[in-house]
N, C-alpha and C positions, 0 to 999 in steps of 0.2 A: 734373388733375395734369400739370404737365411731364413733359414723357418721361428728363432728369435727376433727376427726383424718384423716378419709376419704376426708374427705372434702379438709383438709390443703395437704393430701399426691395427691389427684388429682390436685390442682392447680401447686402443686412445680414440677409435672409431667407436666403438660401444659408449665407453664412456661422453663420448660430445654430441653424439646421437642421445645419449639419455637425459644428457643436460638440455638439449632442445626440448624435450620433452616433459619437461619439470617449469621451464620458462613458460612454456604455450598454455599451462593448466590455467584456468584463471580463477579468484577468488570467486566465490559468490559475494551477490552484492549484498549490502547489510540493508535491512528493511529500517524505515522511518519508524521508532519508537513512538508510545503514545503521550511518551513527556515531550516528547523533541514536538510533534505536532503540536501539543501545547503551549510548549514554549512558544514556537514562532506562533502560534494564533493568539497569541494572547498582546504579541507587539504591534501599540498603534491600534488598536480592539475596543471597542466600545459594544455593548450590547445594541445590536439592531444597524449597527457601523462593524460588522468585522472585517479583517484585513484582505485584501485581495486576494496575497496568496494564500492561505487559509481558505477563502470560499472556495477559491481555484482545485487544490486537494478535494475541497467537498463535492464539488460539482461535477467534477472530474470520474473521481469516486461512484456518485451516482450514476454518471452517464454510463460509466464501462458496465455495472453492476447490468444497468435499465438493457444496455446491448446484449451482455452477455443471454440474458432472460430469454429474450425477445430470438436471439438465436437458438437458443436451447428448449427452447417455445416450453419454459417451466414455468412454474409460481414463481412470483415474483415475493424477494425478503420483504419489501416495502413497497410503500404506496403515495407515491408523492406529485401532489398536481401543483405545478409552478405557477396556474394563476388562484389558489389557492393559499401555497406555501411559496413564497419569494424565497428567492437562494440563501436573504442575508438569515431570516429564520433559522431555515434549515441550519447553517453553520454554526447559529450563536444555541442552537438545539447541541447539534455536535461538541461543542466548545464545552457546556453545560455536562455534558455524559461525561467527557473527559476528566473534567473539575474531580465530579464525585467519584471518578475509577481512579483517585490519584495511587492507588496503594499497587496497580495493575501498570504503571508509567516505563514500564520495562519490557511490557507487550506489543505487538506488531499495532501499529497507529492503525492502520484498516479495518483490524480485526473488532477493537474499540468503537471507532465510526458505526462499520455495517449495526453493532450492534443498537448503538446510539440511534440511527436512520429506523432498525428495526420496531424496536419500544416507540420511540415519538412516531412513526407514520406507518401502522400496523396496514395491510388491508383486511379486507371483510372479503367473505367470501363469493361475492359477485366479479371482486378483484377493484372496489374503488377503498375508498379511502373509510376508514371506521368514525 
């Protein structure tokens, strides 16, 4: 084989080698907005009635927070007892934080939540509920 033959077959190799490797990169995935949470919570939403998937996000939300804790054996952001506070609360709470952060609608919807979960269900320093 010439060495121009060589030459063109190692570039067309670099080059489709480096196309694979532009295809395999993957996007990061884009985080749920604090409108876009809103929005879908607010469809079919009645206060004390919120939507399923909507509590689902909430519930969800808390359980990972309540594991992450409980693994990291840290303070916990919040303090939330379900026979206490029922899920549909907790949500139409969330729902409510979101309302008045409309100007924030652009923010990561979790970030808004934790915060919402953090003000409505503070604890106290024993670690129950304030």
């Amino acid at each position: 084989m010439s060495l121009i033959k060589k030459a063109i077959l190692i570039s067309l190799s670099i080059v489709l080698l480096n196309s694979n490797v532009v295809l395999a990169e993957e996007e990061e995935p884009e985080l749920l907005t604090a409108g876009e949470l809103l929005d879908s919570c607010e469809q079919g939403s009645v206060p004390g009635a919120p939507n399923s998937g909507c509590m689902q996000y909430v519930v969800g939300l808390v359980l990972t927070v309540m594991q992450l804790h409980q693994a990291e054996q840290s303070a916990p952001f919040f303090c939330i007892n379900p026979q206490l506070n029922p899920k549909e609360e907790v949500t139409d709470d969330v729902i409510a934080y979101l309302r008045k952060q409309s100007s924030r609608s652009k923010e990561p919807a979790q970030t808004l939540a934790l915060e919402a979960l953090t003000k409505n269900y503070p604890c106290t320093g024993a670690g129950g509920q304030a």
